[in-house]
N, CA and C atoms as a LAMMPS dump frame, in Angstrom:
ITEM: TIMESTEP
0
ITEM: NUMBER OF ATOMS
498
ITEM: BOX BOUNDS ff ff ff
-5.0000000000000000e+02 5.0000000000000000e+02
-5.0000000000000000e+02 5.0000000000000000e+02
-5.0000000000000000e+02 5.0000000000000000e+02
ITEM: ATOMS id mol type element x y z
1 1 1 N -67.212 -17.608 425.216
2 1 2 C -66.877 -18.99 425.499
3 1 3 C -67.272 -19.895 424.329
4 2 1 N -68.279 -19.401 423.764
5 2 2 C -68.9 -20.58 422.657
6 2 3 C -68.381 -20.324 421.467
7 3 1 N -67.947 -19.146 420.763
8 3 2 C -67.06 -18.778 419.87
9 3 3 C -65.615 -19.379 420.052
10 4 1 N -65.077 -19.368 421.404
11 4 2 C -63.605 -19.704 421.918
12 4 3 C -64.106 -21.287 421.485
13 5 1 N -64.837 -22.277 421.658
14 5 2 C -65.063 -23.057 421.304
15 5 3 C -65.304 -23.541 419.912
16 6 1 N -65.592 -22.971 418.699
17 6 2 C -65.974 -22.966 417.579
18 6 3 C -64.579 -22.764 416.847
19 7 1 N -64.083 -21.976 417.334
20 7 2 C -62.904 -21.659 417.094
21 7 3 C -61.897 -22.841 417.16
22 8 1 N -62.001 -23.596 418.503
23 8 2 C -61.109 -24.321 418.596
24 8 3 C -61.279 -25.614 417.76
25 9 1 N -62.759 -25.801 417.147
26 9 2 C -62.788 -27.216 416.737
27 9 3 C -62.463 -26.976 415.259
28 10 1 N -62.59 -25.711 414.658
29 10 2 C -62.108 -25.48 413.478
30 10 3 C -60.841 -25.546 412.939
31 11 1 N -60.079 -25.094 413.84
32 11 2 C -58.516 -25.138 413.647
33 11 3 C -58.034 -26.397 413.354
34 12 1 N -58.265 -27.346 413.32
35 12 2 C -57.95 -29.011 413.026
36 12 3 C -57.955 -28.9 411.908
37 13 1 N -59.417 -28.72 411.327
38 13 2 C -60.357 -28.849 409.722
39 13 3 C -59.055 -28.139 409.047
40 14 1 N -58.626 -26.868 409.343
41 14 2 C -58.041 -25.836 408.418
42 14 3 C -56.963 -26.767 408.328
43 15 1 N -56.28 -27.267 409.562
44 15 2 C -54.809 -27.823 409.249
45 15 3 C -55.186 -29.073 408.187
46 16 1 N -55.911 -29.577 408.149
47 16 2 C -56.321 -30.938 407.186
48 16 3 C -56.378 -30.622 405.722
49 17 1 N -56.993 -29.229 405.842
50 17 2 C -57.212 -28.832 404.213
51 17 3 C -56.085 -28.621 404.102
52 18 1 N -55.306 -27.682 404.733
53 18 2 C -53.713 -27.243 404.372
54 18 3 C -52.622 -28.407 404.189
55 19 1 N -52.624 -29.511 404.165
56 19 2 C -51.898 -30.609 404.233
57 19 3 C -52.388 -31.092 402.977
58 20 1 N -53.49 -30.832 402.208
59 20 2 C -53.838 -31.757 401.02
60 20 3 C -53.197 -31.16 399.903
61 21 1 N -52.957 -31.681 398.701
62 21 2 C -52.05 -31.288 398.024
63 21 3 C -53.207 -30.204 396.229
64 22 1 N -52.579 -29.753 396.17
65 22 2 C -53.684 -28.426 395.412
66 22 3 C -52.867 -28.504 394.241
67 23 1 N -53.412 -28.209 392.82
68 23 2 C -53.401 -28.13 391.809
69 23 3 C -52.822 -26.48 391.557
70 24 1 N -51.666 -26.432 391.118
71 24 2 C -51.436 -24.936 390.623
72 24 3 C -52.358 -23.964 389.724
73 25 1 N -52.868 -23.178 390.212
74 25 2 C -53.662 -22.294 389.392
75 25 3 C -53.272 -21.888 387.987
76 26 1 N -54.363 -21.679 387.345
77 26 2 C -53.55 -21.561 385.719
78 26 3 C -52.981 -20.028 385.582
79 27 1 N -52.058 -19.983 385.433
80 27 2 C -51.516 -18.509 384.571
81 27 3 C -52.374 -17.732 383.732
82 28 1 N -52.358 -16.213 383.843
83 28 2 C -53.137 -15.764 383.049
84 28 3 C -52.656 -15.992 381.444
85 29 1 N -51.826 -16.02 381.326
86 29 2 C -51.066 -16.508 379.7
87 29 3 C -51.225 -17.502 379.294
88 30 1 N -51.008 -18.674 380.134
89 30 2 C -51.661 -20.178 379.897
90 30 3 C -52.898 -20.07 379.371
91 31 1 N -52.674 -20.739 378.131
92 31 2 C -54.496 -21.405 377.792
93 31 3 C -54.756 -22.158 378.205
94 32 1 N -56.548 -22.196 377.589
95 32 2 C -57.041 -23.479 378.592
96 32 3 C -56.619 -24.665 378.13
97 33 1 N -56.671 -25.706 378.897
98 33 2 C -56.704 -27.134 377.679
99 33 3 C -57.729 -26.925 376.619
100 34 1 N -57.428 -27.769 375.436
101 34 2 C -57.42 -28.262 374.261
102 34 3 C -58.883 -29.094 374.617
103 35 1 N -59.85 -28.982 374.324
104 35 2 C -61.133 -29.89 374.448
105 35 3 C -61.195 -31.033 372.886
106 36 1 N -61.348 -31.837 372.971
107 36 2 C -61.431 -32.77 371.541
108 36 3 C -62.601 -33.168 371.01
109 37 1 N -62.948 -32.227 370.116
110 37 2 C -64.257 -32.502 369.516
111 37 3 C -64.875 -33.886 369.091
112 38 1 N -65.974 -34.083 370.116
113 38 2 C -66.327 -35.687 369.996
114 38 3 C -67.341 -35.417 369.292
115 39 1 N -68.165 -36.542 368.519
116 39 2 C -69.75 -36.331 368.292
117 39 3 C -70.582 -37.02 368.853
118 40 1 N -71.75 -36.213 369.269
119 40 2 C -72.665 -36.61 370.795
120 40 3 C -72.668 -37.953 370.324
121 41 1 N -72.366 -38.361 371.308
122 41 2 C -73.396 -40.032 371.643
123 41 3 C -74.629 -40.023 370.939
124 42 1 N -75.751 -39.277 371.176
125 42 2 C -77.203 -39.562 370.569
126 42 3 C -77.665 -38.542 369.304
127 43 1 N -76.349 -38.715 368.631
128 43 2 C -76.769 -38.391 367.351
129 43 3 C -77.831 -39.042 366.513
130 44 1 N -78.769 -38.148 365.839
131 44 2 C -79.537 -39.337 365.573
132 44 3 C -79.445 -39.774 364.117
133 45 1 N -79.923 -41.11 363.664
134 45 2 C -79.753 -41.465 362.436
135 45 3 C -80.869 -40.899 361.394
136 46 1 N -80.219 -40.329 360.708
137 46 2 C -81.154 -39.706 359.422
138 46 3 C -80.356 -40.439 358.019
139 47 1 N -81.548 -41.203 357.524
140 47 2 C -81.527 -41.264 356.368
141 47 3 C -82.745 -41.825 355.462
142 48 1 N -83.435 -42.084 354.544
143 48 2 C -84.612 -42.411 354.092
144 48 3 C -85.304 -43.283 354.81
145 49 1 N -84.326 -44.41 355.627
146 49 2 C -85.412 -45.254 356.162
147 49 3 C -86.38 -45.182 357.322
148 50 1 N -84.869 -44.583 358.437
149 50 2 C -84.906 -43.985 359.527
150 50 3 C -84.472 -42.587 359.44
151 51 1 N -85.658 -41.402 359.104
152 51 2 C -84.984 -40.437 359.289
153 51 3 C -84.729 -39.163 360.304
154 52 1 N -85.488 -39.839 361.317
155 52 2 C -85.831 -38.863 362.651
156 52 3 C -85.802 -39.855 363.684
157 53 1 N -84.545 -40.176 364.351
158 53 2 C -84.44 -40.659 365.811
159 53 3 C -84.175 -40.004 367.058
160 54 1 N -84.31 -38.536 366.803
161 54 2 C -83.467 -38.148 367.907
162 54 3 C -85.533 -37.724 368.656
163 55 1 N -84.819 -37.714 369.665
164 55 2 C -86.012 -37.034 370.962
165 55 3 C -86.542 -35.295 370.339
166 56 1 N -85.142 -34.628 370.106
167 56 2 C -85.452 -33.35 370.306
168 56 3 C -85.626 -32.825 368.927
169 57 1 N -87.27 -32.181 368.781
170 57 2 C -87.92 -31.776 367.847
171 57 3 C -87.047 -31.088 366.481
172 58 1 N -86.033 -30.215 367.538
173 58 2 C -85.448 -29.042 366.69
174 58 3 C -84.156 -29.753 365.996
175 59 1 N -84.005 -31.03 366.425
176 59 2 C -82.935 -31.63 365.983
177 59 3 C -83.316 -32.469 364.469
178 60 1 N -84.491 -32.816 364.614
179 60 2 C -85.464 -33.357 363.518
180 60 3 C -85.93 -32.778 362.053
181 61 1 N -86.317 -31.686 362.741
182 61 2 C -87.301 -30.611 361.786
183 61 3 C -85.682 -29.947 361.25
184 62 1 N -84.846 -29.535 361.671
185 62 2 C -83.278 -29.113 360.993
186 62 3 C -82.853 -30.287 360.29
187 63 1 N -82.807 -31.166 360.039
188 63 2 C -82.378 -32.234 359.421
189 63 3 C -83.605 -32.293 358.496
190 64 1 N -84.881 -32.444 358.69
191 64 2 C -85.936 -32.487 357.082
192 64 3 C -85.273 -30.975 356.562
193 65 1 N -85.309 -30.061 357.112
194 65 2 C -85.097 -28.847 356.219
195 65 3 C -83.568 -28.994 355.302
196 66 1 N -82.693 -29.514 356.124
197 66 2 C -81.141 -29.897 355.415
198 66 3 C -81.642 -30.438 354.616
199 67 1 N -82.362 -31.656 354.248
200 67 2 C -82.926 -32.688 353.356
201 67 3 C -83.307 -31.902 351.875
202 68 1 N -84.625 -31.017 352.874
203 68 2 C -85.13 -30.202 351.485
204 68 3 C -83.774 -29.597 350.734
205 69 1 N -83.445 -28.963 351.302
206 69 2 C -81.916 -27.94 350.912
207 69 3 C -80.634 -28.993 350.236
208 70 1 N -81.173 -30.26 350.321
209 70 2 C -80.232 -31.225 349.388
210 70 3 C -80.461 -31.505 348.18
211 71 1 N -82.079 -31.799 348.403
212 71 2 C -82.941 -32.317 347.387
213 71 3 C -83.136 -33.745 347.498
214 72 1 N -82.477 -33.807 348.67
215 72 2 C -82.994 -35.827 348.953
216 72 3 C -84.638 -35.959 349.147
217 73 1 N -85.187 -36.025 347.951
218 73 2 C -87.173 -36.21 347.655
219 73 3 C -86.891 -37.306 348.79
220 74 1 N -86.147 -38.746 348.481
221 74 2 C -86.508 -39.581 349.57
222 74 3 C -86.558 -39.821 351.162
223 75 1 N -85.691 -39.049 351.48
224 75 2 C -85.4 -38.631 352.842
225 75 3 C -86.368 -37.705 353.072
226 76 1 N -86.94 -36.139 352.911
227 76 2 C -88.086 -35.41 352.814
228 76 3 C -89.388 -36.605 353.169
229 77 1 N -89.573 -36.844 351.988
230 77 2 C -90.905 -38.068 351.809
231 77 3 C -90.856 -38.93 353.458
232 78 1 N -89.811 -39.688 353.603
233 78 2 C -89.775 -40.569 354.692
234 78 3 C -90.145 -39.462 355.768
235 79 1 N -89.91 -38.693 356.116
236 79 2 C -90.098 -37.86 357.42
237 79 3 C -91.812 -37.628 358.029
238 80 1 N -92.413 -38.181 356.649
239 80 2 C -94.01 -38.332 357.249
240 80 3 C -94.524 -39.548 357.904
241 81 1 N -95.307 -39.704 358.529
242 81 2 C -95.484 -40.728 359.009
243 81 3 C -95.644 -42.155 358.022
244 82 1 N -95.603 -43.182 358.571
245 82 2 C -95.316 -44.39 357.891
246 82 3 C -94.466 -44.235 357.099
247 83 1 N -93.029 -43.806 357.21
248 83 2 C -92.4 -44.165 356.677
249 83 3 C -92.31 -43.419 354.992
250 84 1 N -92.923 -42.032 354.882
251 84 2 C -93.858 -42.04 353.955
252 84 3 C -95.204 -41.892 353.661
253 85 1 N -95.455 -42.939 353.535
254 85 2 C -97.168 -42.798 353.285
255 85 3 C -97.812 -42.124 353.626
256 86 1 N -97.839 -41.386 354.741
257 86 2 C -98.845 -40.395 355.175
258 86 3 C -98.854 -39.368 354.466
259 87 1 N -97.792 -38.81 353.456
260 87 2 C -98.285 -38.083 352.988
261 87 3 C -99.231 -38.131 351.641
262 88 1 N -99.43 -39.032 351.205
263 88 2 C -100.568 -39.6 350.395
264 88 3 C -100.029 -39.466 348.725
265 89 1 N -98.941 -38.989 348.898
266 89 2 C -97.947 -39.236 347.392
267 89 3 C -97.101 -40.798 347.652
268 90 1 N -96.979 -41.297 346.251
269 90 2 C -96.133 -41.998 346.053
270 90 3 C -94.648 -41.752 346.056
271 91 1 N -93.221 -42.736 345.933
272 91 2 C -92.141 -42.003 346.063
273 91 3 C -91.691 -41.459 344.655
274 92 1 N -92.171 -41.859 343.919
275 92 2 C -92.042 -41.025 342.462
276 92 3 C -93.305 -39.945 342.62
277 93 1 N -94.08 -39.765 342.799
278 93 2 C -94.853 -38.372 342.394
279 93 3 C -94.152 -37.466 343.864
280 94 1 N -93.864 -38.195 345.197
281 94 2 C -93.723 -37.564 345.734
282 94 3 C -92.296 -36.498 345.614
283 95 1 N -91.17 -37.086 344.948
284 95 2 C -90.488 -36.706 344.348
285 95 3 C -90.466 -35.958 342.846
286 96 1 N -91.017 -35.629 342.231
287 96 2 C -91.394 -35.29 340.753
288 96 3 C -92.124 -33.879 341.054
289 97 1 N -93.209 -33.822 342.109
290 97 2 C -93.467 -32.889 343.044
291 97 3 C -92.643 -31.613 343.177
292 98 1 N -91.664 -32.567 344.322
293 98 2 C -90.858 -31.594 345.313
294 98 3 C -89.107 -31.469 344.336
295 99 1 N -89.14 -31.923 343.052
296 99 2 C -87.936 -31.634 341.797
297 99 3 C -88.432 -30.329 341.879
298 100 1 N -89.594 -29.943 341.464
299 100 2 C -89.73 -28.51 340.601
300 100 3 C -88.769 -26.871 341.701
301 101 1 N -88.283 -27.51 342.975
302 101 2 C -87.227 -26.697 343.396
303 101 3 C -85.894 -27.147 343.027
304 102 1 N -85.597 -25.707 342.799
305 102 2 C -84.26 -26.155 342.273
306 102 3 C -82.843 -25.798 343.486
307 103 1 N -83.436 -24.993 343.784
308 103 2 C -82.284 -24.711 344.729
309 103 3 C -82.832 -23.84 346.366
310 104 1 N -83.542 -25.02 346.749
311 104 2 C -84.194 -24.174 347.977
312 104 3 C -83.576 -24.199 349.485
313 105 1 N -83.974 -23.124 350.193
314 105 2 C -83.575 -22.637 350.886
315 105 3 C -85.023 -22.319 352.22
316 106 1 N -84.33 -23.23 353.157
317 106 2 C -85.689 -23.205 354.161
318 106 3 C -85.234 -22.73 355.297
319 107 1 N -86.085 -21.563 355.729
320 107 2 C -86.537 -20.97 357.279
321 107 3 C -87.363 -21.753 357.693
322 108 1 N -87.519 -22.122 359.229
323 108 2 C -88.243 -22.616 360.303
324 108 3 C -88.804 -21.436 360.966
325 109 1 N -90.17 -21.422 361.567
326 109 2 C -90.092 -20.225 362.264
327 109 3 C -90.588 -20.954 363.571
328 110 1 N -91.006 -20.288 364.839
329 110 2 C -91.145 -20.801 365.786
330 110 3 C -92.006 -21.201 366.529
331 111 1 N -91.663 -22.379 367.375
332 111 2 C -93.3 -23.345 367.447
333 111 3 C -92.904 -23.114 368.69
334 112 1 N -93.994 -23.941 369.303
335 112 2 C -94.271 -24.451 370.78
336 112 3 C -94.738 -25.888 370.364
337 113 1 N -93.828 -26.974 371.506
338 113 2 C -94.381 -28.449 371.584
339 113 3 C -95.47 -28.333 372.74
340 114 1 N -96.562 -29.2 372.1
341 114 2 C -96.995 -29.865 373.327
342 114 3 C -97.641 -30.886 372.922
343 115 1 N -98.289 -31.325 374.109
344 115 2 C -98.523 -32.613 374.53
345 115 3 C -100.074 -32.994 374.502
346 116 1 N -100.43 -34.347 374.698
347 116 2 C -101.748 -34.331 374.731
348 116 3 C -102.043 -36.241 374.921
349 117 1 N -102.935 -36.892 375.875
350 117 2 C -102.938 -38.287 375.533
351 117 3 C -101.96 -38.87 375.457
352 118 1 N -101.182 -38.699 375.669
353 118 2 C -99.301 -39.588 375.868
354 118 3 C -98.905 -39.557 374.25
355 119 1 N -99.153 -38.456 373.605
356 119 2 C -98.287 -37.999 372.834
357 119 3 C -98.199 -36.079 372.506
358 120 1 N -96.884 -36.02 372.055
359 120 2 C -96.445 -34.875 371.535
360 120 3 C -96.426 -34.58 370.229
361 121 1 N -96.879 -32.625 370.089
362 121 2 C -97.067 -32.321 368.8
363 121 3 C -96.599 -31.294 368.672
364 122 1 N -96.56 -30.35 367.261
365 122 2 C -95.894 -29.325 367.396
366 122 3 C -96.33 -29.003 365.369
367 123 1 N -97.282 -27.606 365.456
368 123 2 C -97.307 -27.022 363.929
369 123 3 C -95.594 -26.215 364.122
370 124 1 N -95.247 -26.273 363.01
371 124 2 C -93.582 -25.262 362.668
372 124 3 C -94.297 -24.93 361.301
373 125 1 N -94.125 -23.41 361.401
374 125 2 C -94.435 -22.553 360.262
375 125 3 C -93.051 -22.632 359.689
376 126 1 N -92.725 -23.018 357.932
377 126 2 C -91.767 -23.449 357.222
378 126 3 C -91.751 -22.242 356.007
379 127 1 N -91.131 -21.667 355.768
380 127 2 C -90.714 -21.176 354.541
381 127 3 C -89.433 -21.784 353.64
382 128 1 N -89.794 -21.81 352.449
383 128 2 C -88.841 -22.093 351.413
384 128 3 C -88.617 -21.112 350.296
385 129 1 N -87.704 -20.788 350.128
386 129 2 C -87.213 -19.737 349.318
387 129 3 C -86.401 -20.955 348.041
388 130 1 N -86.751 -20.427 346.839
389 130 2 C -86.366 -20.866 345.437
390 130 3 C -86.171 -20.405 344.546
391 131 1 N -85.284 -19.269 344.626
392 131 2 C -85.167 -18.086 343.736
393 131 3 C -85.827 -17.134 343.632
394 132 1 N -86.808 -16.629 343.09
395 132 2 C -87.665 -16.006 343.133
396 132 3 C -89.196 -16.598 343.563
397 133 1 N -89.109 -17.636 344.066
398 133 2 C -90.466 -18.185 344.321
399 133 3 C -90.371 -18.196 346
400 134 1 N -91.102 -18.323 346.625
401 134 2 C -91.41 -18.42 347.965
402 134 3 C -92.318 -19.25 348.156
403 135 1 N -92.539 -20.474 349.092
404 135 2 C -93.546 -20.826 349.592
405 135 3 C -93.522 -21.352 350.764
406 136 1 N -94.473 -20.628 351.411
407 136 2 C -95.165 -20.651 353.337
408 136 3 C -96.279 -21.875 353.263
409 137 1 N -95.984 -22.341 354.093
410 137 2 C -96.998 -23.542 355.244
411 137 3 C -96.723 -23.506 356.392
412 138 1 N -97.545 -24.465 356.841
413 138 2 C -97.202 -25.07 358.135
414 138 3 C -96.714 -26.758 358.172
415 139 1 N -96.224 -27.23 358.959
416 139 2 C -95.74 -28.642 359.082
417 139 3 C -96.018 -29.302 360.887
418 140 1 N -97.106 -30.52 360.675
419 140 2 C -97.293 -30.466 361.567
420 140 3 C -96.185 -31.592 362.235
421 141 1 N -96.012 -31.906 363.391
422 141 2 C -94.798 -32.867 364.031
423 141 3 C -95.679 -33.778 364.627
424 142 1 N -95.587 -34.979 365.079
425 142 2 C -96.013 -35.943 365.894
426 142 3 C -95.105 -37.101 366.564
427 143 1 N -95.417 -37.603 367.767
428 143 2 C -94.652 -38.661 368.213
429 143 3 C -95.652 -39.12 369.488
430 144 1 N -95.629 -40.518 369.456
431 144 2 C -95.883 -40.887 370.984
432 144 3 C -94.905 -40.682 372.009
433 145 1 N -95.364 -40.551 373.184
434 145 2 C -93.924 -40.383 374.159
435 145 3 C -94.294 -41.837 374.484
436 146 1 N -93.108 -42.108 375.616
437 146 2 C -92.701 -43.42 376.099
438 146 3 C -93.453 -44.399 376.823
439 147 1 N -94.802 -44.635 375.347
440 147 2 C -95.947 -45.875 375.957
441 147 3 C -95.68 -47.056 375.724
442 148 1 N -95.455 -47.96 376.779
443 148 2 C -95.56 -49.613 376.122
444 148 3 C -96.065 -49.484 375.311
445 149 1 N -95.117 -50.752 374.639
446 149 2 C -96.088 -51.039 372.861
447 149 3 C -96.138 -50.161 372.125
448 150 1 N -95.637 -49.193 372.065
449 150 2 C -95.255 -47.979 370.866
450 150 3 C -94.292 -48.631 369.807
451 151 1 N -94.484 -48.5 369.178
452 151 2 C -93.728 -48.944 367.716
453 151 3 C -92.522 -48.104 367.379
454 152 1 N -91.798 -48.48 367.167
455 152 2 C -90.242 -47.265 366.585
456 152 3 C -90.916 -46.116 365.668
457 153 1 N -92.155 -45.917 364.999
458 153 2 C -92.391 -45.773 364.169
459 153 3 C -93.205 -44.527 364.572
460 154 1 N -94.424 -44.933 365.702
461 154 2 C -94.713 -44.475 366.593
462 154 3 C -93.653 -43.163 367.612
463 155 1 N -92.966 -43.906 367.902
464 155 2 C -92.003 -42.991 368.824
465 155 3 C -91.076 -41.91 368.173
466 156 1 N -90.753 -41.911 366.834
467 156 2 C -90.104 -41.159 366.126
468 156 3 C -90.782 -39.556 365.843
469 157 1 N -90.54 -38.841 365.642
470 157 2 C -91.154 -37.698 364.873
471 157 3 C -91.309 -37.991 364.237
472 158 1 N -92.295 -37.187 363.381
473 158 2 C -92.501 -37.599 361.71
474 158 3 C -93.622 -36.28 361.339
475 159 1 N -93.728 -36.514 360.333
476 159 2 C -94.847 -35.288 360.089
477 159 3 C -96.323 -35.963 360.147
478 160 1 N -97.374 -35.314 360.224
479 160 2 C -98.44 -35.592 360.508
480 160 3 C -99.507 -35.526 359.16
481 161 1 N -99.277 -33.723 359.268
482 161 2 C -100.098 -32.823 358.143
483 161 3 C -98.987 -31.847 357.907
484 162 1 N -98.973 -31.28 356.566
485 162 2 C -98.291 -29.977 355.777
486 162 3 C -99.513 -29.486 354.984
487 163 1 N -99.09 -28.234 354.982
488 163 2 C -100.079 -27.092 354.549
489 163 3 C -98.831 -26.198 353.513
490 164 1 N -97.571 -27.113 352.952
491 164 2 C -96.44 -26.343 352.601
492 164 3 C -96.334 -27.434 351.27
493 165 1 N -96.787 -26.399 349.889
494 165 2 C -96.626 -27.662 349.003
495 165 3 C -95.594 -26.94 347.897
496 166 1 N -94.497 -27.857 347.435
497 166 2 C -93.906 -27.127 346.239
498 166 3 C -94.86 -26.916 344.931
């Protein structure tokens, strides 16, 4: 009886779906649509002044390494904190420095972020390859996460400390 009942209130539902109008299934020969390569919304801006806006670490630390692999000294340099300064070179020595590669080539190897006091950190062990030269460090990352009164400057990645010198 209670099935004969279940039964009966279902049969409506089915006729309702069957009345709505359905999209033809694609053919196995049919391709898919055509997707149109956009570029993300939160791309972030890299360039000497601002060169790390994005949130995500790996998006950051790949863009200083592109940098190195350009030879933009000024863009590199900016990726430390203040803008610079933290790394305790000027933008001519800090550049005059990091000239003596000529054609380098950087591996990242793999970190873990974390956290601590309402900010995030992260050492990335860096190799650079320069022909026959090699040189290993570490690079440390920093950012506040999302505290009132954090400064753009503050909130950005940036480097902290390097243990990776040309």
């Amino acid at each position: 009886m209670i099935r004969r009942a279940i039964l009966l209130a279902l049969v409506p539902l089915a006729a309702c779906k069957a009345n709505q109008p359905t999209s033809p299934a694609p053919s196995p020969s049919t391709p898919p649509p055509a997707v149109a390569s956009t570029p993300p919304t939160s791309a972030p801006t890299l360039s000497a002044t601002e060169p790390s806006t994005s949130r995500d670490l790996a998006v950051v630390a790949q863009a200083w390494a592109a940098a190195i692999e350009r030879r933009d000294w000024p863009t590199v340099r900016a990726y430390w904190g203040n803008n610079g300064a933290t790394s305790g070179r000027s933008p001519a020595v800090f550049a005059m420095e990091w000239a003596q590669l000529k054609a380098p080539r950087v591996t990242l190897g793999a970190w873990q972020q974390e956290g601590a006091a309402g900010s995030s950190f992260a050492t990335i062990p860096a190799t650079v390859h320069d022909g026959l030269r090699t040189i290993s460090g570490t690079v440390t990352w920093t950012r506040v996460n999302d505290v009132p009164g954090a400064t753009s400057e503050q909130l950005r990645w940036h480097i902290q400390s390097s243990t990776l010198k040309p």
